[in-house]
C-alpha positions as CSV (number, residue, x, y, z in Angstrom):
1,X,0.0,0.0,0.0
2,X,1.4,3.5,-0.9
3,X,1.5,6.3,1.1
4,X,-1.3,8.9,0.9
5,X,-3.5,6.1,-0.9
6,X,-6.8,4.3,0.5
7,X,-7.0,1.2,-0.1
8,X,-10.7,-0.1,-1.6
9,X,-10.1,-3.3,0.8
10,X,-9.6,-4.1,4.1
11,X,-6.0,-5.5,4.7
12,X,-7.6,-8.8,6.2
13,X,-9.1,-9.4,2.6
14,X,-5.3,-8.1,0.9
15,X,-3.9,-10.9,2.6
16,X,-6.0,-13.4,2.2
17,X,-5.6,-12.7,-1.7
18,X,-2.0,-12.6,-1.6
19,X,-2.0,-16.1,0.4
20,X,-4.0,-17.9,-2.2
21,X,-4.8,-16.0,-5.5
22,X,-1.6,-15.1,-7.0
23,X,-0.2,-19.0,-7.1
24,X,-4.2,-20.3,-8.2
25,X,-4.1,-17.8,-10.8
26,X,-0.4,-18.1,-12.2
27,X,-1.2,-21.6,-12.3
28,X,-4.1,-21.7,-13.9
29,X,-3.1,-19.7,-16.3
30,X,0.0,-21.3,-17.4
31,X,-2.1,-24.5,-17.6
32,X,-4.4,-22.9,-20.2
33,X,-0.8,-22.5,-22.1
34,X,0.8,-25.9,-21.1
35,X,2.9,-26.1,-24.0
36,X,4.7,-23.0,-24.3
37,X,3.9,-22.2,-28.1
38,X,3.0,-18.6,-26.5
39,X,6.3,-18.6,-24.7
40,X,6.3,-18.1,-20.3
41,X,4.1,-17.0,-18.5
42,X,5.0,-13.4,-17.4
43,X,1.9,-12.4,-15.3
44,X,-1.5,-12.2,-15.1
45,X,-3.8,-9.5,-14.6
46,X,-7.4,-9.8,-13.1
47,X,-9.6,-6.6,-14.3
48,X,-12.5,-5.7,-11.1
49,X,-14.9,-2.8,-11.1
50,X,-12.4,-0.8,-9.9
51,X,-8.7,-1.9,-10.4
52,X,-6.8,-4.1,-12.3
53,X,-4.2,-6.1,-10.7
54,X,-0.9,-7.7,-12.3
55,X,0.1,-10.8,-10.0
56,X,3.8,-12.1,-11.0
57,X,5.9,-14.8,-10.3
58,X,9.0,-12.5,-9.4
59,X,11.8,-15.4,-7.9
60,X,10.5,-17.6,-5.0
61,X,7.3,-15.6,-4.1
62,X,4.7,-13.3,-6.3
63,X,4.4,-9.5,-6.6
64,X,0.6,-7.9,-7.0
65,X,0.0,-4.6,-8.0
66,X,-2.9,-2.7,-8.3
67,X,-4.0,0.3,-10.0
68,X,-7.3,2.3,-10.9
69,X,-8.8,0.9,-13.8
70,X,-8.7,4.2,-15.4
71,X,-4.9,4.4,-14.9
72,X,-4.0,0.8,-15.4
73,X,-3.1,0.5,-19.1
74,X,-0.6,3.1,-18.7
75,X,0.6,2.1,-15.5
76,X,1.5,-1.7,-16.6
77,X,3.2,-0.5,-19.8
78,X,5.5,1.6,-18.0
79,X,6.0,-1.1,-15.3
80,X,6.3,-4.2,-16.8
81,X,9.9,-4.1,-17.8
82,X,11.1,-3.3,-14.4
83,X,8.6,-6.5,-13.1
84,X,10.4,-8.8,-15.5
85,X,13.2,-7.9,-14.8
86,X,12.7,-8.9,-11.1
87,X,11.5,-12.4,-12.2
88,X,14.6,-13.3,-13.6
């Protein structure tokens, strides 16, 4: 969570995501694509009412980050390099 920012969820229900969702939906995923002819996985991004969030497999654990739908196309374009290079 950033400074200055609200958070739309209670930080019970951020961890419970980040306990569970990020490996169920990296995993799924990469199932859907099980034989690589669209290359790695790199992330996944799950679109709500009111954010998007980009869950990736950065080393041993998982980064999410979220960001106002409105803001989010930019946002991940801009980020995305710097997120994979982290899960290398």
């Amino acid at each position: 969570m950033r400074m200055g920012r609200e958070s739309y969820t209670p930080n019970e229900e951020d961890r419970a995501f980040m306990e569970m969702a990020p490996a169920l939906l990296t995993d799924a995923v990469q199932r859907l694509a099980h034989d690589d002819k669209a290359g790695k996985l790199e992330g996944v991004i799950a679109c709500f009412g009111k954010v998007y969030v980009l869950v990736a497999k950065v080393k041993e654990g998982y980064l999410a980050i979220s960001v106002n739908k409105e803001e989010a196309l930019l946002a991940f374009k801009e980020i995305m390099p710097q997120v994979l290079k982290l899960a290398h």
